[in-house]
Structure formats: structure tokens, C-alpha cells
N, C-alpha and C positions, 0 to 999 in steps of 0.2 A: 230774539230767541226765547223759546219758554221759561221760566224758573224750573229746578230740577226737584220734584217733588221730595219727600221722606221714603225712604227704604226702612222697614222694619220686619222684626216676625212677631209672630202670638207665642209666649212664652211657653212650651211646654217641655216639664224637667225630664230630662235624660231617664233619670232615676227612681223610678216606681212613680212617674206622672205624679199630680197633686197630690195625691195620696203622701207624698214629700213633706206637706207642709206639719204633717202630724211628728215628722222626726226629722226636721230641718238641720240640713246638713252645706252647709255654706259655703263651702270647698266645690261642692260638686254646682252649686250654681254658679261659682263662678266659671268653674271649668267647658260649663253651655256657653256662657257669654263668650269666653274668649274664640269659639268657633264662630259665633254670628259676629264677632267682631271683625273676625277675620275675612269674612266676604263680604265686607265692608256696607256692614246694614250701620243704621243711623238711633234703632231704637227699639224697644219693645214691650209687647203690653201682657202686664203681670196681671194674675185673677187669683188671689186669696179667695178663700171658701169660706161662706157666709156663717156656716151653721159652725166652724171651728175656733171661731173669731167669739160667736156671741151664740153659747150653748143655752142662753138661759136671759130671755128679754132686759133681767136687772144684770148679766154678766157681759163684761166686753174684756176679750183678754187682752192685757197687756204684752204679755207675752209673746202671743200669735203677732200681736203687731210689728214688737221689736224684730223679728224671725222678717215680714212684710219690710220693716224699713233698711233692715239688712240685704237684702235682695234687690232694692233699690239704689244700698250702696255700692255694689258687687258690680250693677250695669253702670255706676259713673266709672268706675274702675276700669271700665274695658271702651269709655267713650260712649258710654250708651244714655239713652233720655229714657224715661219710662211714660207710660199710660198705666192708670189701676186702675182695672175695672171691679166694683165694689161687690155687688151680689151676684154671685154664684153660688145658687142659681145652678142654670146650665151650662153644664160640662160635656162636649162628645158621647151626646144621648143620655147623660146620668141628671139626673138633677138630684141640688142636696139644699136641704131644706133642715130649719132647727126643728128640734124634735116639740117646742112649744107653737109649732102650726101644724100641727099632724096628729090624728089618731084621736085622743080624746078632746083637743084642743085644734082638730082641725077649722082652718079659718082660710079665708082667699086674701093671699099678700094683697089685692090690690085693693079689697073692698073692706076689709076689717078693718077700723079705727084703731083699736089694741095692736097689729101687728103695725100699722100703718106707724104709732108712736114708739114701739120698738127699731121700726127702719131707720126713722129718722134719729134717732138716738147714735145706732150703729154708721150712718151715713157722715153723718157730723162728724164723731168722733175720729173716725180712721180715716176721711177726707181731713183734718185738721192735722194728721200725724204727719200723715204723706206730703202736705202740702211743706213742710217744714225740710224738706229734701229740695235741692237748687234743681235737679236734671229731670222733677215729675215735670210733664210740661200739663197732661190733660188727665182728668177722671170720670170713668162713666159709670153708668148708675148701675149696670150689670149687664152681664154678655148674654146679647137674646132673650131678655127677659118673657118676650111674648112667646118664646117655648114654654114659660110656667104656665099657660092658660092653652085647653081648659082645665085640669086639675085645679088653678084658683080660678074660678069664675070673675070677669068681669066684662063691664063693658064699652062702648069707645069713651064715652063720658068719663068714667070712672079711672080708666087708662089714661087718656089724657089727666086728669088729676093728677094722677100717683104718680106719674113724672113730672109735671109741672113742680110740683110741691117738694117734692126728694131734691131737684135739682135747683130751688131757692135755699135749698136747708145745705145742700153740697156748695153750691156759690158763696154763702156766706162764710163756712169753714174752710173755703179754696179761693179766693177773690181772685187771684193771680193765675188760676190756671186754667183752660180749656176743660167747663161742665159740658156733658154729653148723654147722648141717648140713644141705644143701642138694641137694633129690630131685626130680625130677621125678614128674608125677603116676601114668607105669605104677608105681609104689611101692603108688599108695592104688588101682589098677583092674586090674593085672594076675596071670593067677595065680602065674605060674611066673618072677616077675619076683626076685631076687634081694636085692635090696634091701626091708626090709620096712618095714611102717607103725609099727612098735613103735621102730623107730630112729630113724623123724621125730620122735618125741614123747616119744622119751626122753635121746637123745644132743642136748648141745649144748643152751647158755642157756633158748631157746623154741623152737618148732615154727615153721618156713616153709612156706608151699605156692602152689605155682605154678598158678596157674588159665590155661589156653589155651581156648580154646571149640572149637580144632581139633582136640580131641580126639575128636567124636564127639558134643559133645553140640548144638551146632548144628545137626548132622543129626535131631535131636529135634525141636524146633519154628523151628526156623530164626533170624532175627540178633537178633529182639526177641519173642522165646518166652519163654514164662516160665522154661525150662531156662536155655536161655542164660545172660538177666540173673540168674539166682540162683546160678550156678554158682560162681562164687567164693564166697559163703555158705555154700554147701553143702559148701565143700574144708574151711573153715575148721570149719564143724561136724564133719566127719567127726575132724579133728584135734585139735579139740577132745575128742567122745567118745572118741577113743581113750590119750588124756593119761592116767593116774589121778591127775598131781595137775592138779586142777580149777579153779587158777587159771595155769597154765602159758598165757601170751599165745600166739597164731599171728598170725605175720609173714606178710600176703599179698604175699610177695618179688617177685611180679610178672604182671600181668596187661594185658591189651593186644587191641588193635582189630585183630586179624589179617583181610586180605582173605584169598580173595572170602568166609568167613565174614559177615565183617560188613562191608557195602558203603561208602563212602566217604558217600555223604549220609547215613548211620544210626551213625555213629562219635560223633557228638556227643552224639545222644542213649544208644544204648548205654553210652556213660561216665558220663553222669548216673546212668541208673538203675541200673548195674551196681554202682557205689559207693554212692549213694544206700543199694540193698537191704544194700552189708555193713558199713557207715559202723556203725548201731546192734547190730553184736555185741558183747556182753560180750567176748570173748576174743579181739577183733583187736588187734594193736598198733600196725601200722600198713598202708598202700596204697603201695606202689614200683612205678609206670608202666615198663612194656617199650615203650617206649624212650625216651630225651630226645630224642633225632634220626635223620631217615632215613641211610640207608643211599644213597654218589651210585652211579646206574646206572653210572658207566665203570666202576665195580668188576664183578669178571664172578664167575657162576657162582652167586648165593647163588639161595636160592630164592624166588619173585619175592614173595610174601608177608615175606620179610626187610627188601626195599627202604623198606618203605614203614608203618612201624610208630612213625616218630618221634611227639614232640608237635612237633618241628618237621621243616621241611625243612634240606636243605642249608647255605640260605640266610639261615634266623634266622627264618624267617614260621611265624608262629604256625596249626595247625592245628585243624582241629573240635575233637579231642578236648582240644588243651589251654586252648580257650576252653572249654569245658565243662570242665574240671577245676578250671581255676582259680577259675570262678565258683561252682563248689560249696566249694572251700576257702576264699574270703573270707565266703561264707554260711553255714558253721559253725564259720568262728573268729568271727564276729558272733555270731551266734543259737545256737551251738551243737547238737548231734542233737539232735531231738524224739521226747520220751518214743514209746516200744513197746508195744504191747499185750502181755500174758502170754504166753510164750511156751509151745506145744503140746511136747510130747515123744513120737520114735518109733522105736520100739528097732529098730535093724538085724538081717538074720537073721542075721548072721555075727558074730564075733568076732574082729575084725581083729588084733588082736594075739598070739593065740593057732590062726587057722585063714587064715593069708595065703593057702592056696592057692585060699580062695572069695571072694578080692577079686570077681571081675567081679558078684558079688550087688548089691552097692553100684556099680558102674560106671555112668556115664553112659548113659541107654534102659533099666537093668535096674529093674524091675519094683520095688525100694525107692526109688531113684532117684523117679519120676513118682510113685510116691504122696508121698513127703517134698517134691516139687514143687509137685502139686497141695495138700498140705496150707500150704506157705508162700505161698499167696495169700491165707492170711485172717491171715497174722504170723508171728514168729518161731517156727522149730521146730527145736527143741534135738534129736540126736540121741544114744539112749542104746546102748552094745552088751550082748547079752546076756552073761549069767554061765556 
């Protein structure tokens, strides 16, 4: 029978969202945890903001840190593990950047030397802090970073660098913990995207991928199509095949019930079957819910799809999806996954790691895409790239 993956959420506070970190209030983080604790998640991944940590290239605050290591003590308290992801970076559309890369000091995080020696200063430092906590288990270098580009100009050389480099500088400050790297998905569907699939599957401990269904693939058969609910399967295959080593785990870092995608009475079950479908991969490690909590309207400007993506509200009430969440994790840490039929195999036309510029082959509606769709309605199908 499989092993039972990790259940977790993306941490987001109840309480005026990150914006939190600025008047850290430790009562109310812990009062989140004790909800995600309660529908029996296993972990979840915290994102300190880059520019509130290290205002000023020579400054790293101690402070913001202790407020970070605080927060990780709050989740051992409620039985939880943590992941910190370092640069943010981006936020649910925001991005926040120190004010010594911007304006007169405008620079591209990934090609500046100067900012480059600033990251790694920052990287080290709060990778060292954290690591000194028993329940961190992994840290990444930042959530989505290839949302920052193109505002920082770079390109796949350079990119591949700047995480190579950041995450020898994070390994040496974390030796004991799962180093990571973290893409959104125009990495694995876009041509001319800069950021390649070879660096999701080669840089950093295992492979993460972010399944959105707003991407396009929704517009395929709509909120309970078989595109849809397989589409996280399908990221984790893609990342899979393109690993060469063949037992490298993929981290579904985060996946979520985005309206008007998927309608508010179809949340609960979309979370069943979406998990359900990718509970029994070999090569998942684990499921990190986007998001523990909504986002309160008085806060302005996010995009209205932001608002409203928690397992909870505001207010501590438990929503569709994490009554469905939670009832599928007490019913396979009971019973555990139920065996798989053999799985089929079908070679993509591309070679993602050597020909990125024909990502959209594989894309969400392209033509490999609905056949590997249509083929995973009779079971698992392994995807292989050609030679």
C-alpha cells in the first residue's frame, strides 16, 4: 500500500495577512495553528517578507527574526513542522522588494552582483536561525520567484545561477534540512519563459509544483472536468518525467480552490477528487493547501479570487474545502491509499529539458495534454520524454 503523504497549508494570518509581521501578535498565530491542527494537517509553510527582515543591504533584523522563530515555535506547539520560504518576494499579486533595489538603486535580483551579495548575506543568516528549530524540516529560496522577472531582467543562465548559488549558501547554513526551489508553473507551459523545467528537477532537495487550475486549464472542461481534477497529477507527472533520477519526490507546494474557477458549492468536492486523483502517485511527497485562511475584505486592492481561498475564514469557521480535506486525511491515515491499477505510459513530444522553447506542447488544452487526460480516466499514466 502507498506511504501516506504530508498534509499541510500555506500559512496565511487570520489577521491583517502578512501585513502581521509588521505588529506581530503571537497569540493570534497561534490561535490559526490550532484550527489547522485541528483537521489534522501535519505542517505548514511560513513566508517572512524579505524587505522587512533586511531594510537596508548592511541591516538584517534581529528582531523580525525572533517574531519568524516565534512562529515556528507556535506550530511545534499545535504538532506542526514548518517550511520557510526565504524571499518574498511574491505575495497573492504583491510583490515586495527592499527599497535598495528600486528607484534610484534599481537593480534585477538575479543579475546584480551587489544585490546578489546582499541575498546571500540575508539567505545565510535567517537559514541559520531557523535551522536551529527541531520541527523546520525544509527551506526555500522564495515563493515563485520567477513572478519577480520581468521587472528584474534575467535570463535562463543567469537564473539557473542565482539559484544554484543561493541554495549552496542555504545548504551550508541548513545542512540538516530539505534546500528547495520554488517556480511557478509558466516554467513547465511557457516558451520564452526564462526560468527552465531542468532547474525545477535538478536544483534543490526535490522538485515542487504549483498547480492553479487558473491557468487555462479550467477553460478546458470546466470546475469538475477531468482536466481540472487531474491537473495536479499531471504537474507532478510532468516533473516527475523530467527528473533523471527517478526516485526524486515532487512537493505539490500548493494547490487551491480559486473562484469563479471553481464555484463555492463545487469546492468541497473538487478537493476530494483533486487529492483523491494525486494522493496515489508514487512520486508525491506531499499536499500544501493555498491557503490556511482568507484574506479580510477591509484589506484593499488584492485580486478578488485572493480573498477568499482560505480553509478558513476570518473568523475560525471551517470551510467546504477543509471539511473535505480533513475527512480525506483522517480516512487515509485509517485505511490508508487504496492500491492502483498499472499504470499506462506516454511519451511527450518534447523534451523539456533540453528543447524549453516548445513548453506550450505539454500546456494545459495542448493536444498531449487531452490525450494524457483522456488516457487517465482508465488509471495512472506515467509520463515518459523522448530521447
Amino acid at each position: 500500500m502507498p506511504s501516506v503523504p504530508r498534509f499541510g497549508a500555506n500559512y496565511v494570518p487570520s489577521s491583517g495577512w502578512f501585513y502581521s509581521w509588521l505588529d506581530y501578535d503571537g497569540a493570534a498565530v497561534r490561535r490559526d495553528f490550532a484550527d489547522l491542527a485541528a483537521i489534522g494537517l501535519d505542517h505548514v509553510r511560513v513566508f517572512p517578507v524579505w524587505p522587512w527582515i533586511q531594510p537596508n543591504r548592511a541591516i538584517i533584523r534581529e528582531r523580525a527574526i525572533a517574531d519568524l522563530l516565534d512562529t515556528i515555535d507556535a506550530a511545534a506547539e499545535h504538532g506542526l513542522t514548518v517550511a520557510v520560504d526565504l524571499i518574498q518576494g511574491h505575495l497573492s499579486s504583491f510583490d515586495f522588494l527592499p527599497s535598495w533595489v528600486l528607484t534610484w538603486h534599481k537593480s534585477s535580483l538575479f543579475e546584480d552582483p551587489t544585490v546578489r551579495d546582499g541575498l546571500t548575506a540575508y539567505v545565510g543568516t535567517v537559514a541559520r536561525a531557523v535551522a536551529t528549530k527541531p520541527n523546520v524540516f525544509a527551506i526555500t529560496l522564495g515563493n515563485e520567484v520567477n513572478n519577480l522577472w520581468p521587472d528584474s531582467p534575467t535570463t535562463p543562465d543567469a537564473s539557473t545561477a542565482w539559484a544554484r548559488d543561493l541554495l549552496i549558501t542555504l545548504k551550508k547554513a541548513a545542512p540538516d534540512v530539505l534546500a528547495l526551489h520554488s517556480v511557478f508553473d509558466d516554467a513547465w507551459y511557457k516558451a520564452d519563459h526564462p526560468f527552465h523545467p531542468v532547474d525545477a528537477v535538478e536544483l534543490g532537495d526535490l522538485s515542487t509544483v504549483h498547480s492553479w487550475v487558473f491557468n487555462g486549464v479550467s477553460r478546458v472542461d470546466g470546475p469538475l472536468g477531468p482536466a481540472t481534477l487531474t491537473h495536479a497529477d499531471y504537474l507532478v507527472e510532468l516533473a516527475h518525467a523530467a527528473a533523471l533520477d527517478p526516485a526524486r519526490p515532487v512537493w505539490l507546494q500548493e494547490i487551491g480552490v480559486p473562484g469563479p474557477d471553481i464555484p463555492t458549492d463545487l469546492q468541497a468536492e473538487f478537493t476530494r477528487r483533486t487529492v483523491e486523483t494525486v494522493l496515489p502517485n508514487p512520486a508525491l511527497y506531499g499536499v500544501t493547501w493555498w491557503s490556511s485562511h482568507d484574506i479580510d475584505r477591509s484589506l484593499l486592492d488584492f485580486p478578488d479570487r485572493e480573498y477568499d481561498l482560505g480553509l478558513f475564514t476570518v473568523d475560525h469557521e471551517r470551510k467546504p474545502a477543509a471539511e473535505a480535506l480533513a475527512e480525506l486525511i483522517a480516512d487515509v491515515r485509517t485505511h490508508g491509499i487504496p492500491e492502483q491499477p498499472a499504470a499506462t505510459t506516454l511519451t511527450a513530444p518534447v523534451n523539456l529539458r533540453t528543447e524549453p522553447q516548445r513548453r506550450p506542447e505539454v500546456a494545459p488544452g495542448s493536444e498531449f495534454h487531452l490525450r494524457w487526460v483522456e488516457a487517465r480516466a482508465a488509471g495512472p499514466v506515467r509520463i515518459a520524454l523522448p530521447s
